[in-house]
C-alpha positions as CSV (number, residue, x, y, z in Angstrom):
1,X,4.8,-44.5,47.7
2,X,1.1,-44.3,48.0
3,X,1.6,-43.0,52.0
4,X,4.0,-39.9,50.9
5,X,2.5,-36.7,52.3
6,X,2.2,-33.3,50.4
7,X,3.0,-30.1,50.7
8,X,0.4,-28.0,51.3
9,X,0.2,-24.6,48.8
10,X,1.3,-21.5,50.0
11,X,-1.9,-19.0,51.1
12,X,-2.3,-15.6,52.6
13,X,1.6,-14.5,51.7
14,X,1.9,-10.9,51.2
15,X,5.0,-8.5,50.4
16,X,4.1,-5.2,50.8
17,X,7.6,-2.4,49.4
18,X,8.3,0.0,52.3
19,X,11.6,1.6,51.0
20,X,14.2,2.1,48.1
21,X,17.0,3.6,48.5
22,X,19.9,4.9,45.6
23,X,22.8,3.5,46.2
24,X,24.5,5.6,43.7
25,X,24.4,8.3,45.8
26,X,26.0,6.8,48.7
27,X,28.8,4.8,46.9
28,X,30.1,5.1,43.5
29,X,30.5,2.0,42.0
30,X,27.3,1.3,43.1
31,X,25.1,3.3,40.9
32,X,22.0,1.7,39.4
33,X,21.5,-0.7,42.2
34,X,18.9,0.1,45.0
35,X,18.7,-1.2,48.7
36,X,14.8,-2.2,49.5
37,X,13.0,-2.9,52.3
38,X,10.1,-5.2,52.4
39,X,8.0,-6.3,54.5
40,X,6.6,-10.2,54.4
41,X,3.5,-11.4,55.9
42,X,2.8,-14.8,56.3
């Protein structure tokens, strides 16, 4: 086991929030519950 590569860390990963939306207002038995959008940089 002494030749077993490793998994370098993760670096530079950002997510930046770009949206919410409500989805009580659009559907009722979905209130409480939010649709986001994000956006991930690697």
């Amino acid at each position: 086991m002494k030749n077993v590569k490793q998994t370098p860390e993760t670096k530079g990963v950002t997510v930046k929030l770009l949206a919410t939306l409500d989805l009580g207002h659009e559907i009722e038995d979905m209130a409480g519950r939010q649709l986001r959008m994000r956006m991930a940089t690697i």
